[in-house]
MDAnalysis code that builds the backbone (N, CA, C; Angstrom):
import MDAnalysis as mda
import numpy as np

u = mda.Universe.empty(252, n_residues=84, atom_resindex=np.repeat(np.arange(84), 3), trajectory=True)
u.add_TopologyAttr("name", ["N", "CA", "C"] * 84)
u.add_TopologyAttr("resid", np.arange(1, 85))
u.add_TopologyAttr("resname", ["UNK", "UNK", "UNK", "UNK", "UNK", "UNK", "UNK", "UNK", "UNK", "UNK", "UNK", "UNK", "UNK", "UNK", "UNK", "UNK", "UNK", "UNK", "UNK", "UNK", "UNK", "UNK", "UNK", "UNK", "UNK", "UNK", "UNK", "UNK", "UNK", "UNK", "UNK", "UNK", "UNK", "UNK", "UNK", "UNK", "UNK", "UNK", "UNK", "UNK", "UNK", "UNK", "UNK", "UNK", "UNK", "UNK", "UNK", "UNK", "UNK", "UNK", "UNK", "UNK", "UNK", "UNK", "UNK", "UNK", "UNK", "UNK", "UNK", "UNK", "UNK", "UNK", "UNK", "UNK", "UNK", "UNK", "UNK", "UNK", "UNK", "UNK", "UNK", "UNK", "UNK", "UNK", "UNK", "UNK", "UNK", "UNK", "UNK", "UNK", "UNK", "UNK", "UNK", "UNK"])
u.atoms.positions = np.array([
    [0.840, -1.179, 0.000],
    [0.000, 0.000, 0.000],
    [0.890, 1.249, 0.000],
    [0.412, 2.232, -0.564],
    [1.382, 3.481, -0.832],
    [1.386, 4.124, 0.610],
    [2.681, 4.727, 0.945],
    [2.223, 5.708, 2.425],
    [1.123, 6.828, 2.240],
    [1.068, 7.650, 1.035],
    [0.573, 8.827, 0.591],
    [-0.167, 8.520, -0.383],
    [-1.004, 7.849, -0.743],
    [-2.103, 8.079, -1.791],
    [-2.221, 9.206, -1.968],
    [-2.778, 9.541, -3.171],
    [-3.032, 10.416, -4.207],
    [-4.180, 9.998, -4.915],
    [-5.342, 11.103, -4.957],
    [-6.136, 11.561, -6.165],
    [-5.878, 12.594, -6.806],
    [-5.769, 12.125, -8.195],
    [-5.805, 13.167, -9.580],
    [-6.856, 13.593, -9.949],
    [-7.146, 14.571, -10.276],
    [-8.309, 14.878, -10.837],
    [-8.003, 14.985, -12.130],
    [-9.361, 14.415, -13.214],
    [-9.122, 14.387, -14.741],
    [-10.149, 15.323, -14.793],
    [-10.346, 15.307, -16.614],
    [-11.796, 15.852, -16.896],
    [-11.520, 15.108, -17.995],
    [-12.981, 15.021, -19.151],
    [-13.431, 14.203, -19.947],
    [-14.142, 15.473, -21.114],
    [-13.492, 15.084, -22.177],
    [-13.924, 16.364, -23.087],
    [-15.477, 16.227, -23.306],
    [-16.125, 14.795, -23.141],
    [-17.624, 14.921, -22.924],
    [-17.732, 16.157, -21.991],
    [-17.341, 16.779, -21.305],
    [-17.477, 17.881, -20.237],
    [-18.157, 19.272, -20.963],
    [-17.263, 19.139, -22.179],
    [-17.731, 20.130, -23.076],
    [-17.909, 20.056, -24.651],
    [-18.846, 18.766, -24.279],
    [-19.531, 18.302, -25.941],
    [-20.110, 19.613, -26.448],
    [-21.117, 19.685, -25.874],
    [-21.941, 20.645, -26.737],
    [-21.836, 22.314, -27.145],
    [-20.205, 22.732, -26.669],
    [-19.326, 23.525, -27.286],
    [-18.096, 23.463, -27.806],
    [-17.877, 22.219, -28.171],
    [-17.252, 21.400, -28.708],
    [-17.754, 21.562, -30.032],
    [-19.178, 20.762, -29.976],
    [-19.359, 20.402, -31.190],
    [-20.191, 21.734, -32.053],
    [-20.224, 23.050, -31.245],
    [-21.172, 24.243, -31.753],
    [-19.749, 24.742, -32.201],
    [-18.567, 24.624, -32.242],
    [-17.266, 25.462, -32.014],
    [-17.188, 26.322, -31.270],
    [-18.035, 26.708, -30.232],
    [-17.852, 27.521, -29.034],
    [-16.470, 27.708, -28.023],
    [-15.916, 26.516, -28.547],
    [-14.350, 26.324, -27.752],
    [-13.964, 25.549, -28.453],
    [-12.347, 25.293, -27.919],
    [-11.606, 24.705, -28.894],
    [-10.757, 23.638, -28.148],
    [-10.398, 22.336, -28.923],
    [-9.669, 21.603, -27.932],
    [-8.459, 21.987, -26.806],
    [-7.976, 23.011, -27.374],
    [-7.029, 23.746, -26.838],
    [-7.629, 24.364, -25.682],
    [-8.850, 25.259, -25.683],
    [-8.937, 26.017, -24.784],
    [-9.232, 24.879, -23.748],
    [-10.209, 24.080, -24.053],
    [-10.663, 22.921, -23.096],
    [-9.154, 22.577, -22.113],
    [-8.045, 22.094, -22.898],
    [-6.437, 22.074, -22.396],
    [-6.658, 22.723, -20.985],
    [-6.652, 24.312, -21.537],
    [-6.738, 25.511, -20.692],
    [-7.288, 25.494, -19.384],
    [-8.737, 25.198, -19.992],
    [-9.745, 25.098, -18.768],
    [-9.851, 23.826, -17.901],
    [-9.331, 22.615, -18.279],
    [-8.976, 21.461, -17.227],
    [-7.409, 21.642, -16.746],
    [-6.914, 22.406, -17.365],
    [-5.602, 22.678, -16.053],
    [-5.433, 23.568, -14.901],
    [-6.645, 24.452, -15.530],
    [-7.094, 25.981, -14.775],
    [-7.900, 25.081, -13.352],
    [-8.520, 24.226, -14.227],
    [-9.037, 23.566, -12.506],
    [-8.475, 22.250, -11.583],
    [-7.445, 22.117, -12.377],
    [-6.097, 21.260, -11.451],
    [-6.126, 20.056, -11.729],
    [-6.722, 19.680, -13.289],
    [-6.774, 18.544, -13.368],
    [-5.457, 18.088, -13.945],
    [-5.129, 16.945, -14.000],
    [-4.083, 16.546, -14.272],
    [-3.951, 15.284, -15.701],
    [-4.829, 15.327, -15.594],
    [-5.114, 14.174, -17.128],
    [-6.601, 14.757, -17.746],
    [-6.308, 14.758, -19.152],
    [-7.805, 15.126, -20.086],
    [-8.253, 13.718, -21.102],
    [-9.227, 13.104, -20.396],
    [-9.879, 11.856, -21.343],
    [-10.429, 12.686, -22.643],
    [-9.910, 12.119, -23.890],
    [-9.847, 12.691, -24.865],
    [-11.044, 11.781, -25.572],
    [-11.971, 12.310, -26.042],
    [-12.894, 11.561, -26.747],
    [-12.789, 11.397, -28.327],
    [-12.538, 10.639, -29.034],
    [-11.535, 10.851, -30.144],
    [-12.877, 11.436, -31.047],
    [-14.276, 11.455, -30.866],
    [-14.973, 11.707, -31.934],
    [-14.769, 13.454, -31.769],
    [-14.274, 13.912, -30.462],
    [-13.968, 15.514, -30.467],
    [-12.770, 15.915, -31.547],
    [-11.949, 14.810, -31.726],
    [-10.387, 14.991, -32.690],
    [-11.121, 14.491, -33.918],
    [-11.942, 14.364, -34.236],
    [-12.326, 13.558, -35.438],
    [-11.526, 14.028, -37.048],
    [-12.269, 15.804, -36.926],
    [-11.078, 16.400, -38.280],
    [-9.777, 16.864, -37.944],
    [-9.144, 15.905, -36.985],
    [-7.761, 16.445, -36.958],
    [-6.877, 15.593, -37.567],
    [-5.323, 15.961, -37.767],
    [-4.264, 15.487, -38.335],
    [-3.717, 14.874, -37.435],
    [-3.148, 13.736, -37.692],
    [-1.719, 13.558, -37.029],
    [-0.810, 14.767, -36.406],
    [-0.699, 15.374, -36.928],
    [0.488, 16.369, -36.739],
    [-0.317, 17.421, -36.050],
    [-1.567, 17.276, -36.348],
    [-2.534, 18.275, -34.720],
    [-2.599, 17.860, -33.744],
    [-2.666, 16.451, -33.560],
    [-2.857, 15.685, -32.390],
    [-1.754, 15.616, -31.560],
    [-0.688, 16.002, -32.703],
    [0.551, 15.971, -32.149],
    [0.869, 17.062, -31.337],
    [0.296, 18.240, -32.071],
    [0.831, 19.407, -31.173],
    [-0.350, 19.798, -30.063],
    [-1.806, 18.917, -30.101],
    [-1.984, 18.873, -29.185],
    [-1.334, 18.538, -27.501],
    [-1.227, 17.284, -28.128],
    [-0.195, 16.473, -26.979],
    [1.171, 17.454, -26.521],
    [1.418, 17.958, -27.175],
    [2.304, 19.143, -26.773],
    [1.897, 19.957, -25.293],
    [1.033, 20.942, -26.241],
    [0.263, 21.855, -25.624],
    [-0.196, 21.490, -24.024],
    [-0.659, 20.183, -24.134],
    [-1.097, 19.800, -22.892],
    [0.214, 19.174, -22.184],
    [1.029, 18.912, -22.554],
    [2.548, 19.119, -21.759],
    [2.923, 19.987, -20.877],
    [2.638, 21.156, -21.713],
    [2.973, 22.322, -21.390],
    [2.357, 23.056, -20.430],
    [0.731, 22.338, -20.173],
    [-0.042, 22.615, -19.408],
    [-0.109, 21.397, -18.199],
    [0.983, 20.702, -18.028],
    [1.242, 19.771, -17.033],
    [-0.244, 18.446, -17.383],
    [-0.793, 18.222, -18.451],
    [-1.691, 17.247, -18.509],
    [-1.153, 16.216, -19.305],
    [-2.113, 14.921, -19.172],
    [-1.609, 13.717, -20.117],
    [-2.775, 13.749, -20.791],
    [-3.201, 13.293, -21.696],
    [-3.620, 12.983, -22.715],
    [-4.723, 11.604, -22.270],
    [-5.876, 11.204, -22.383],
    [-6.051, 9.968, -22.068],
    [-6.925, 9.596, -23.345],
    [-7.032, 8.865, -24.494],
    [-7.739, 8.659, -25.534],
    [-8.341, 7.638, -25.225],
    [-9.616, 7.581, -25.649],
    [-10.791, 6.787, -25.729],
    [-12.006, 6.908, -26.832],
    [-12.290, 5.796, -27.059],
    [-13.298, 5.839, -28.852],
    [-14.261, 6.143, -27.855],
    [-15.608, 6.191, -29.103],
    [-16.626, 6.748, -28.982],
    [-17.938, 5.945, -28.092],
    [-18.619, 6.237, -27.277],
    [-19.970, 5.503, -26.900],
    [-20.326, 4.035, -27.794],
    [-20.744, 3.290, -26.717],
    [-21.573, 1.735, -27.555],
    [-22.539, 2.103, -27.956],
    [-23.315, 2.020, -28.851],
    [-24.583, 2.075, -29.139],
    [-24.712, 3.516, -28.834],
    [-25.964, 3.440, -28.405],
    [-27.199, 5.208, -28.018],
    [-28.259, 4.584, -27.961],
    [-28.906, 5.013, -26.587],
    [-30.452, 4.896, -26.231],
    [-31.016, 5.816, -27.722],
    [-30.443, 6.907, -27.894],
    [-31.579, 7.730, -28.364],
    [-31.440, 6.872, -29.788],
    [-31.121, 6.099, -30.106],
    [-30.937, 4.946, -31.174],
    [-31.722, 4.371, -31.367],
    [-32.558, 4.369, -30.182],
    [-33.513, 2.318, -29.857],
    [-32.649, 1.292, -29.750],
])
């Protein structure tokens, strides 16, 4: 058992789907705003990166370096209720 446990706090770009997907913000700022509140890892929802490049994703991963975060990637939802 560790002497000092630790909780991290993440955030999950689902956090800010629906200015996400209006372009109201930008993956970057999102960066911004989960380091601004001390999180330390951003679950990356890849359908938010969908029109990006390699070489964006890349300098994403940067950016959030720079902002002391990791990166956490994960695909998209199973199914959808609102599906049937």
């Amino acid at each position: 058992m560790t002497p000092n446990p630790r909780l991290l706090l993440g955030a999950d770009t689902l956090c800010w789907h629906l200015r996400l997907e209006t372009g109201d913000i930008t993956l970057e700022q999102v960066l911004e705003e989960a380091a601004d509140a001390g999180a330390r890892y951003l679950q990356l929802t890849l359908h938010h990166a969908r029109e990006r490049s390699v070489d964006d994703l890349a300098a994403l991963t940067r950016r959030a370096a720079e902002l002391g975060l990791h990166i956490l990637a994960s695909g998209d939802f199973l199914g959808g209720a609102r599906f049937g």
